[in-house]
MARBARO-47819 format. One line per 8 residues: number of its first residue (from 1); their letters; for each residue x negated, y, z negated of C-alpha. Coordinates in steps of 0.02 Angstrom, whole numbers, padded with zeros to 5 digits. Layout:
N
NUM> a> X,Y,Z | ...
END
This chain:
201
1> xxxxxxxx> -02434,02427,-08492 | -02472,02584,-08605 | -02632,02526,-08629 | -02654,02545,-08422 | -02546,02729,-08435 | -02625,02812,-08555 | -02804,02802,-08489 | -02735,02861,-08313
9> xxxxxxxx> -02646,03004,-08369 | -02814,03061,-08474 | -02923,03045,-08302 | -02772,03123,-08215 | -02780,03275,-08353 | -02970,03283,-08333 | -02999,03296,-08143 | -02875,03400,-08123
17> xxxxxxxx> -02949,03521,-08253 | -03138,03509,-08166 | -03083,03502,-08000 | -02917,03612,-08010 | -02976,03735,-08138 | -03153,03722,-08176 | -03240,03709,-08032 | -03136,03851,-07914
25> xxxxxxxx> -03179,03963,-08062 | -03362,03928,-08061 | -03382,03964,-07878 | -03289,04117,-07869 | -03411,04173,-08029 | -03553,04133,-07920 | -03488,04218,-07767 | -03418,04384,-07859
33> xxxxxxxx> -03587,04399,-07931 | -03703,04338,-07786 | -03600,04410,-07630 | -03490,04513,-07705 | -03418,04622,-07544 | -03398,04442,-07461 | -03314,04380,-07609 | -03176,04526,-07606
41> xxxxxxxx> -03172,04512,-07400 | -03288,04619,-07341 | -03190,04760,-07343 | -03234,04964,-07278 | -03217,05097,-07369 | -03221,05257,-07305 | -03221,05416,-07441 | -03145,05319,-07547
49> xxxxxxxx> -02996,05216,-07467 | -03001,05065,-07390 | -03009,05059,-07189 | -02991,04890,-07150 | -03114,04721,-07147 | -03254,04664,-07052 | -03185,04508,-07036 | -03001,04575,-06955
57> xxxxxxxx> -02984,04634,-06791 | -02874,04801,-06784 | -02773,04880,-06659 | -02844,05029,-06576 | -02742,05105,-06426 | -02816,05297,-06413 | -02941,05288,-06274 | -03072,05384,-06385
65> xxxxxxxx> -03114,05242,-06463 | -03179,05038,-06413 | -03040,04907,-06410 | -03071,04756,-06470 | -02990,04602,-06392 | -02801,04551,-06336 | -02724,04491,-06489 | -02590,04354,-06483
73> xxxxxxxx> -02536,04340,-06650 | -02347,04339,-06693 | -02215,04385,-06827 | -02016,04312,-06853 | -01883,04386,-06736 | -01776,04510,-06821 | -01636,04440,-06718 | -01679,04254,-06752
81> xxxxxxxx> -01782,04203,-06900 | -01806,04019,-06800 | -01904,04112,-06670 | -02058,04221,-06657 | -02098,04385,-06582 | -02261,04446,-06510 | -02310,04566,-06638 | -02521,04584,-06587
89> xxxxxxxx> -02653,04604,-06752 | -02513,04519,-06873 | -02637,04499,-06996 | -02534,04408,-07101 | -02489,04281,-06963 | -02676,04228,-06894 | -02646,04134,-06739 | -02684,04105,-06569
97> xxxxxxxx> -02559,04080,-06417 | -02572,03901,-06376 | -02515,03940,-06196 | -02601,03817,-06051 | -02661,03878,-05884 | -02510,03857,-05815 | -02409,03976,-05919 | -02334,04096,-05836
105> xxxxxxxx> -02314,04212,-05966 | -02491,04194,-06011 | -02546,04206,-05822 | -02431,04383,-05841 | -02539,04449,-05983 | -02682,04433,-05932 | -02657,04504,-05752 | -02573,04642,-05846
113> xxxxxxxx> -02742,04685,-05967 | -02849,04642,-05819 | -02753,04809,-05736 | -02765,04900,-05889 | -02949,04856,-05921 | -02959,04911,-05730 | -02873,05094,-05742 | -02969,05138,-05900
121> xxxxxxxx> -03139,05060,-05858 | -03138,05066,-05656 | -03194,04956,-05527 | -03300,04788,-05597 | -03307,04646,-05664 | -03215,04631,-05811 | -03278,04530,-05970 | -03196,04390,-06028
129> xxxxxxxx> -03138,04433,-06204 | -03073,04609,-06125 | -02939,04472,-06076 | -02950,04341,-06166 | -02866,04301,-06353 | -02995,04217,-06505 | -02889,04067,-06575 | -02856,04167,-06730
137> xxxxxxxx> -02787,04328,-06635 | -02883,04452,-06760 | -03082,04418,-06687 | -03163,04584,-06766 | -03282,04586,-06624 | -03307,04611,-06423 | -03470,04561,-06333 | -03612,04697,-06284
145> xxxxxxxx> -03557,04683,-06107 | -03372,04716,-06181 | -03432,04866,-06262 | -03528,04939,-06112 | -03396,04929,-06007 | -03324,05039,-06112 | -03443,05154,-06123 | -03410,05293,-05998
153> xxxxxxxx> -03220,05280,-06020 | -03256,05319,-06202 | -03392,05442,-06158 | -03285,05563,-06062 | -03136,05565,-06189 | -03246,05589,-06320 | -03352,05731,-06213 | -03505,05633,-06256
161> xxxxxxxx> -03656,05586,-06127 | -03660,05390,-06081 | -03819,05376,-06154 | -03768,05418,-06304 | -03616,05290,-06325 | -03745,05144,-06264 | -03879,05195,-06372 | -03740,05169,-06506
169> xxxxxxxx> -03667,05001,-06437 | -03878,04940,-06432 | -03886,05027,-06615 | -03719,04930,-06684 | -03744,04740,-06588 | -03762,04609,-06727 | -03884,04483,-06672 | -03873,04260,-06671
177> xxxxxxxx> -03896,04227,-06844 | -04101,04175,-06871 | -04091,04235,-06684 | -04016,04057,-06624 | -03836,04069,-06716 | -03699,04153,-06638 | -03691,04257,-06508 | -03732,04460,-06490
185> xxxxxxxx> -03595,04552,-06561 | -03521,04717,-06606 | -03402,04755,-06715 | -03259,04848,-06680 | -03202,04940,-06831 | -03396,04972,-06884 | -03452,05028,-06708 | -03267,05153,-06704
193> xxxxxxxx> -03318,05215,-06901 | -03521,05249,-06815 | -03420,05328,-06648 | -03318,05450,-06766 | -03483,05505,-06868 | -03562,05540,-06724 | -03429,05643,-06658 | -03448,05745,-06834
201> x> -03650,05753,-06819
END
């Protein structure tokens, strides 16, 4: 019987050094030193301080600057620690709603953004993510058609011509990855940093 032990607890011993210790520590070596900003999740600076990720969607409510999408992340209820409370770009609780088409409450919130979308960017079709939640709640980007829709909304609180704000949106769109990847994006928090430099140019 010890003969049978010993040899299991030395493989035991060994894997769990390469696989457990060995090998996460060669990776992240490899990834601090060939993507570094990746590796430390991609965050923004701006003079110095750190304003956010491109990976994390962020609240932004003033109408000077593009929202991103309806966020349905949650946090625990003050009141109840068994329950949950909306609490919208939780970072720290990435999640999406899990409500079905027959929700009411989701029905609710979506006819309630769709007349919000409608008083800030008028009459029109409305995109789908202007309504819609990403399954992780925090999706750091909006479509192109998103962002135009935006455009004139943003444009007038900003005091800045329409062609302007789309020549930014064209400027800022991320394109499918070896053009067949992904879909055009733009991200929120990079196309908001662009929006306040070129209210400073």
């Amino acid at each position: 019987m010890p003969r049978h032990i010993r040899p299991a607890i030395v493989l035991l011993a060994a894997l769990t050094a390469i696989t457990g210790v060995a090998y996460p520590l060669a990776v992240a070596g490899v990834a601090e030193v060939a993507f570094p900003a990746q590796a430390n999740g991609s965050l923004i600076l701006r003079g110095g301080k750190i304003v956010g990720s491109s990976l994390i969607g962020q609240n932004f409510a003033s109408p000077r600057y593009f929202h991103g999408r309806p966020s349905a992340t949650s946090a625990p209820d003050p009141a109840d620690s068994s329950k949950t409370i909306d609490a919208p770009y939780n970072a720290a609780n990435s999640s999406g709603a899990n409500l079905g088409p027959t929700s009411q409450k989701l029905i609710d919130r979506v006819r309630g953004d769709a007349e919000a979308w409608r008083a800030t960017a008028g009459p029109g079709s409305i995109p789908a993510d202007a309504v819609t939640t990403s399954a992780s709640g925090l999706d750091p980007d909006i479509t192109p058609q998103n962002a135009g829709a935006q455009a004139a909304a943003i444009a007038r609180a900003r005091g800045l011509t329409e062609e302007r704000l789309r020549a930014l949106i064209a400027a800022q769109t991320e394109r499918p990855l070896f053009g067949i990847l992904g879909e055009p994006r733009v991200n929120v928090l990079g196309i908001n940093l662009a929006l306040d430099q070129l209210g400073s140019d």
